[in-house]
C-alpha positions as CSV (number, residue, x, y, z in Angstrom):
1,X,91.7,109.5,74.2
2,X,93.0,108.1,77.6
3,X,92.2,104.8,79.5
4,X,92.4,103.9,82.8
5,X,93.6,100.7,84.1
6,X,93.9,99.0,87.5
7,X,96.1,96.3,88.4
8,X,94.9,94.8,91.9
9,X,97.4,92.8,93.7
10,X,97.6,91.2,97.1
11,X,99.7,93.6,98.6
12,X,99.8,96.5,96.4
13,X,96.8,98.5,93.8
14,X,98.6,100.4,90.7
15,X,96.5,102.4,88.8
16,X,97.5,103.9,85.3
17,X,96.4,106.7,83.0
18,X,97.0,105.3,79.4
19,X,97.0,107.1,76.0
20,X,96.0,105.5,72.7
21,X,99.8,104.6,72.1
22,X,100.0,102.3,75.4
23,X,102.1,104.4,77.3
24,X,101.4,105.7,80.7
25,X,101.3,109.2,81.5
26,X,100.5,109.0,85.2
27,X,100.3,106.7,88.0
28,X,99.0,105.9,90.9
29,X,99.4,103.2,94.1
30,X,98.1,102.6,97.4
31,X,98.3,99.5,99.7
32,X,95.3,96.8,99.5
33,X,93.3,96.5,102.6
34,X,92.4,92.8,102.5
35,X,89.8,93.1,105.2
36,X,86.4,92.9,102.7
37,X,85.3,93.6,99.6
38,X,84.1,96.6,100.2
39,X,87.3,98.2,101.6
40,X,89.5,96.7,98.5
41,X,87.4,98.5,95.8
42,X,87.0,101.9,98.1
43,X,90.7,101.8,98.1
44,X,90.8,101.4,94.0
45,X,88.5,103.7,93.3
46,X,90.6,105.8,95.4
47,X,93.6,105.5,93.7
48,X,92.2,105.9,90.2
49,X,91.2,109.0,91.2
50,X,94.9,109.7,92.7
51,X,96.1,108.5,89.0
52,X,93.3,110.6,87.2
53,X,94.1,113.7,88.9
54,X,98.0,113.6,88.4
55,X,97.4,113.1,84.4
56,X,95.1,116.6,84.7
57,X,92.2,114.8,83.6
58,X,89.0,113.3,85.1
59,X,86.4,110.4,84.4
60,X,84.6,112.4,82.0
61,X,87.5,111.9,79.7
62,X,88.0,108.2,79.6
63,X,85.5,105.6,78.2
64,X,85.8,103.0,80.5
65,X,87.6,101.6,83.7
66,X,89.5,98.5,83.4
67,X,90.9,96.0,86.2
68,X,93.3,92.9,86.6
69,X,92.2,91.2,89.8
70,X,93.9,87.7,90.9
71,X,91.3,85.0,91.0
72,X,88.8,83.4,88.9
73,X,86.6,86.3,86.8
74,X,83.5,85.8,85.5
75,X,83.7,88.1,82.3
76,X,79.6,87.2,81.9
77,X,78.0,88.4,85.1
78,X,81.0,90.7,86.7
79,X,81.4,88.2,89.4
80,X,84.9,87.5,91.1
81,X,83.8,84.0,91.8
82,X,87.4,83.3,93.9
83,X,90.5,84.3,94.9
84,X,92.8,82.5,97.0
85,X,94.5,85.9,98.6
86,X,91.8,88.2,98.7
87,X,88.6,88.4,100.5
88,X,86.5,87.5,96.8
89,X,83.5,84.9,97.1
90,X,81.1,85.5,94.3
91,X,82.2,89.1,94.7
92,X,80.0,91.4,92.6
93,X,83.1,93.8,91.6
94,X,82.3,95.3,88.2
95,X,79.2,96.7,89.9
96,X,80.8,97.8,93.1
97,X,83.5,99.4,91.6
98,X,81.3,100.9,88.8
99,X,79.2,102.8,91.6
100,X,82.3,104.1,93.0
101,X,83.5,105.6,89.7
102,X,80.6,107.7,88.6
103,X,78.8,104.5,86.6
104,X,81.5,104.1,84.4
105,X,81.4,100.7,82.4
106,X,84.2,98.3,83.6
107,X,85.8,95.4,82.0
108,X,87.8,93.1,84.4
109,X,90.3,90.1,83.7
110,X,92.7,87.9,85.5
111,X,95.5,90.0,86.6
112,X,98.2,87.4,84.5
113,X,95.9,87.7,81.7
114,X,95.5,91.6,81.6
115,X,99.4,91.5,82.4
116,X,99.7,88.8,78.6
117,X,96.8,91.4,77.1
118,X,99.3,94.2,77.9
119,X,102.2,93.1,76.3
120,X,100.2,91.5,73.2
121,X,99.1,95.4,72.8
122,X,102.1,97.4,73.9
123,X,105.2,94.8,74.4
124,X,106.7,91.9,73.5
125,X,103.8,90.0,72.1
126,X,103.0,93.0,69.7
127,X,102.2,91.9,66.5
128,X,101.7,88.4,67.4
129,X,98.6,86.6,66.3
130,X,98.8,83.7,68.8
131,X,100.4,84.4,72.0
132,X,101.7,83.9,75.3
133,X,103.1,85.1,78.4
134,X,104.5,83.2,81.3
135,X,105.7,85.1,84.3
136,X,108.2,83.8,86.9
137,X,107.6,85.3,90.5
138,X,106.2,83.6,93.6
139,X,104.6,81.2,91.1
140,X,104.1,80.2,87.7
141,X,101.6,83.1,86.0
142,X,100.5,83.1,82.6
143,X,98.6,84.0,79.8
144,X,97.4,83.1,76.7
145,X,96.0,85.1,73.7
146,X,94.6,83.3,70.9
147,X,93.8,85.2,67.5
148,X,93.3,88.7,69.6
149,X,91.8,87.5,72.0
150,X,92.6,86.5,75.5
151,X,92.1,82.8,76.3
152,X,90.1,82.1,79.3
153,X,88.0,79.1,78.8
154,X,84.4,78.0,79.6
155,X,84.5,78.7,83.4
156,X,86.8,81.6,83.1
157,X,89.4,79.8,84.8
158,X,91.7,78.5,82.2
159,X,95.3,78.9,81.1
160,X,96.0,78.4,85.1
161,X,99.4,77.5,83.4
162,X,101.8,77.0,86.5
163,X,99.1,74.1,87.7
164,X,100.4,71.3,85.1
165,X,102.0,68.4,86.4
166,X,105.3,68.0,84.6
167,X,106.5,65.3,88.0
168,X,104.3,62.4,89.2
169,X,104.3,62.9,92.6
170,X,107.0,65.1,92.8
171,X,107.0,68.5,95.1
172,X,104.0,69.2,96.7
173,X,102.3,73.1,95.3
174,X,100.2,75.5,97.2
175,X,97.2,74.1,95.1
176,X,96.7,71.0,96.5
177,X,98.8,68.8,94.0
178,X,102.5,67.6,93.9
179,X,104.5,68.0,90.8
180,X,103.0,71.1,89.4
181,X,105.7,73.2,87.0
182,X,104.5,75.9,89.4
183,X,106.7,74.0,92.0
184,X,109.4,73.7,90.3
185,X,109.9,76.6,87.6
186,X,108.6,79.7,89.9
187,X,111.0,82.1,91.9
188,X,110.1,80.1,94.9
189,X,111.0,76.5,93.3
190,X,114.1,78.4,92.1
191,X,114.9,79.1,96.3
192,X,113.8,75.7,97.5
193,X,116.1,73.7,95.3
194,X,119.2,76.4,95.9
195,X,118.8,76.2,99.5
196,X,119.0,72.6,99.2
197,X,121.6,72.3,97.0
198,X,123.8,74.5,99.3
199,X,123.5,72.6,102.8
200,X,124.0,69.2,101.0
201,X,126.5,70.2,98.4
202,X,128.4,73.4,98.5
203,X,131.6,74.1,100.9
204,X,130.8,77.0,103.0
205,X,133.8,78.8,101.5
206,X,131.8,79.0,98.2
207,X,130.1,81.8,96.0
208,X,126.9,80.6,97.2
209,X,127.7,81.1,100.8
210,X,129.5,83.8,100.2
211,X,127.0,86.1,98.4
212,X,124.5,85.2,101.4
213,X,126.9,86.3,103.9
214,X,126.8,82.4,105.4
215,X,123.1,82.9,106.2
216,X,120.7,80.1,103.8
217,X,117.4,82.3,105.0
218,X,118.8,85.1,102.5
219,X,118.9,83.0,99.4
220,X,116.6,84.3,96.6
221,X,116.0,83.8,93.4
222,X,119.5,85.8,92.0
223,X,121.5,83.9,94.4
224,X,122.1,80.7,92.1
225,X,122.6,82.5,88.5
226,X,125.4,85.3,90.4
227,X,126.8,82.7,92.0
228,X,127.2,80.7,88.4
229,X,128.7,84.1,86.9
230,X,131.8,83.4,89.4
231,X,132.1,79.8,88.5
232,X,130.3,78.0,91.6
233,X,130.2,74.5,90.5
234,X,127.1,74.3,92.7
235,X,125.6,77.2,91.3
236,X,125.8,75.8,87.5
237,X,124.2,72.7,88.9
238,X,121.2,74.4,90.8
239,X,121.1,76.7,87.3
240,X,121.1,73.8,84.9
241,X,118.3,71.8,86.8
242,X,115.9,74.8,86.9
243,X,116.2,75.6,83.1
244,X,115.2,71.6,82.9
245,X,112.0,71.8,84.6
246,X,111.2,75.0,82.9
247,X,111.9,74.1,79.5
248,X,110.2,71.3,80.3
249,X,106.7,73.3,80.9
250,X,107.7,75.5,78.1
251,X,107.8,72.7,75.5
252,X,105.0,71.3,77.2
253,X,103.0,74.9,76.1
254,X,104.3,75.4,72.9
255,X,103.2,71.7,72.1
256,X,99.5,72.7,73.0
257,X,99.5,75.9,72.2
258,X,101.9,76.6,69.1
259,X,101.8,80.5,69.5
260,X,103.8,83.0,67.2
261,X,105.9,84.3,70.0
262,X,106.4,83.3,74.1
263,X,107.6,85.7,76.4
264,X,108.8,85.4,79.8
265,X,108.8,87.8,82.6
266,X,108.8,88.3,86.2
267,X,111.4,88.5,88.8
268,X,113.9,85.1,86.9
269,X,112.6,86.6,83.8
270,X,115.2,89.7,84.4
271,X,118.0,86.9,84.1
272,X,117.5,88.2,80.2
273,X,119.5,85.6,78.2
274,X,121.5,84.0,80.9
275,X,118.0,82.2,81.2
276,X,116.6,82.1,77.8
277,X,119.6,81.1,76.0
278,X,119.9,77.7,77.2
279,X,115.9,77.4,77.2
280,X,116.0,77.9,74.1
281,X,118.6,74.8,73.3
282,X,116.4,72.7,75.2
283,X,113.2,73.5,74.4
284,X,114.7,73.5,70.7
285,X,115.1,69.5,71.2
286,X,112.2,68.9,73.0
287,X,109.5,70.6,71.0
288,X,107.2,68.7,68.4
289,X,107.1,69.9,65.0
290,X,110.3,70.7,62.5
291,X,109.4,73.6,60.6
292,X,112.0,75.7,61.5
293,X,109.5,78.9,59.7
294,X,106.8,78.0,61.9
295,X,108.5,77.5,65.5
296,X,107.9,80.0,68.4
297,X,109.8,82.4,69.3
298,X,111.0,82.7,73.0
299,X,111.6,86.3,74.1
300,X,111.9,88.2,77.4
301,X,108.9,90.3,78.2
302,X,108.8,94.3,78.0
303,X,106.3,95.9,80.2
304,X,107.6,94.4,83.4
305,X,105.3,95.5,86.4
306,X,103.6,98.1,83.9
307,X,101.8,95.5,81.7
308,X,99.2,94.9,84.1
309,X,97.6,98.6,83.8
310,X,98.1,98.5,80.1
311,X,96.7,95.4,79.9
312,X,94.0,96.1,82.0
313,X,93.8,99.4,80.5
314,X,93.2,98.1,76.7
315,X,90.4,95.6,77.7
316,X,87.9,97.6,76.1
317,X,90.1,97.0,72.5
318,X,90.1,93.3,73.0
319,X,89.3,91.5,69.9
């Protein structure tokens, strides 16, 4: 048996042909056309045809069709209520992209949630009864997976993990509030505070001006942890305060959530255990409850960009 899974971002569509042990034996991408709707599940149904043909197979031979799609999903009706960076407003997509795809029965999730779903079923949440996965890119991603199944509360718009406050009135997010962990613990907090730490602290002879070639607009979110593997001062600071705030979210998850295991992925997530070492010192501390059996185990994630299609692949399986 094969699956089919589509993992819609703002830039990019990746489709996947999936077997029944989670790996992926073709793929396909094309670029999203953010004018409509219409053109963005054209342009999917597209590529999952792209992706079928290169495995040698067709419709006929999966059961269903699933997709990741950022914004809010309404699981009941099929809806994409909203997105904030796509053209979805109570966007009918299960049916749109079912007529597209021969009337073939499609599940849809949250792309973060299909991405947690895909390593629950094929990564580093395998296993796992209660679960969670928080990715670190341009924000704060995550998802949450409670006996099986994913979490996504009464609206379908929970476990919007990144938008907890963890500093009154601190720096402002792209949703509206200041002091979200999403500010401070995503790829683009991680930028923010080097660049600021380098025009008010570090000499320009430094690593960290150094590895940028002198030019603060090419900072990103490697540029602090390389330039703490050649002992910049500067960089160990800007290092140190970033695993604060995110252990500080961290412990703040595991305190409400208490899953088995926690992984973390995305582009920081790569820093392996230069990262999750000393997160895991901190959040160690910090964390409520001293059953050393029962803690939760903090891990890197697997699939990287691939857990999306599996994810979104396996949502016919879930629970």
């Amino acid at each position: 048996m094969y699956y089919l899974g589509i993992d819609l971002g703002g830039t990019n569509i990746a489709v996947g042909v999936v077997d029944e042990d989670c790996k992926i034996v073709a793929k396909a991408n094309s670029s999203t056309a953010t004018e409509n709707a219409e053109q963005i599940a054209d342009a999917m149904a597209a590529t999952a045809r792209q992706a079928l043909e290169k495995a040698g197979i067709t419709l006929a031979d999966v059961p269903w069709v699933g997709l990741g799609s950022p914004g809010t999903i309404n699981k009941d009706t099929g809806i994409i209520e909203y997105a904030n960076n796509l053209p979805f407003r109570n966007t009918p997509m299960q049916k749109m992209l079912s007529e597209r795809l021969d009337g073939k029965p499609i599940y849809m999730e949250n792309d973060a949630n299909a991405a947690a779903f895909g390593e629950y079923m094929a990564g580093a949440l395998r296993g796992a009864k209660d679960a969670m996965a928080i990715t670190l890119g341009t924000g704060v991603g995550g998802g949450v997976i409670i006996e099986g199944k994913i979490y996504s509360g009464s609206n379908f718009a929970g476990a919007e993990l990144g938008h907890t406050v963890i500093v009154a009135d601190g720096w402002p997010c792209t949703c509206g509030r200041l002091g979200c962990w999403e500010a401070y613990a995503s790829a683009t907090g991680l930028i923010k505070r080097t660049k600021l730490k380098m025009v008010e602290k570090a000499p320009r002879d430094s690593a960290l001006w150094t590895i940028v070639d002198g030019d603060v607009n090419k900072v990103n979110g490697r540029t602090a942890f390389d330039a703490m593997r050649q002992g910049d001062p500067v960089g160990q600071e800007i290092v140190d305060e970033y695993v604060k705030y995110l252990s500080v979210g961290l412990t703040n998850m595991i305190n409400v959530f208490q899953p088995d295991i926690l992984c973390i992925g995305g582009g920081v997530g790569n820093e392996g255990e230069n990262l999750l070492g000393p997160v895991r010192e901190l959040v160690e501390k910090e964390q409520y409850g001293h059953n050393p059996d029962a803690k939760t185990r903090i891990c890197k994630a697997q699939l990287g960009n691939d857990a999306g299609i599996i994810g979104a692949a396996m949502l016919g399986k879930e629970g």
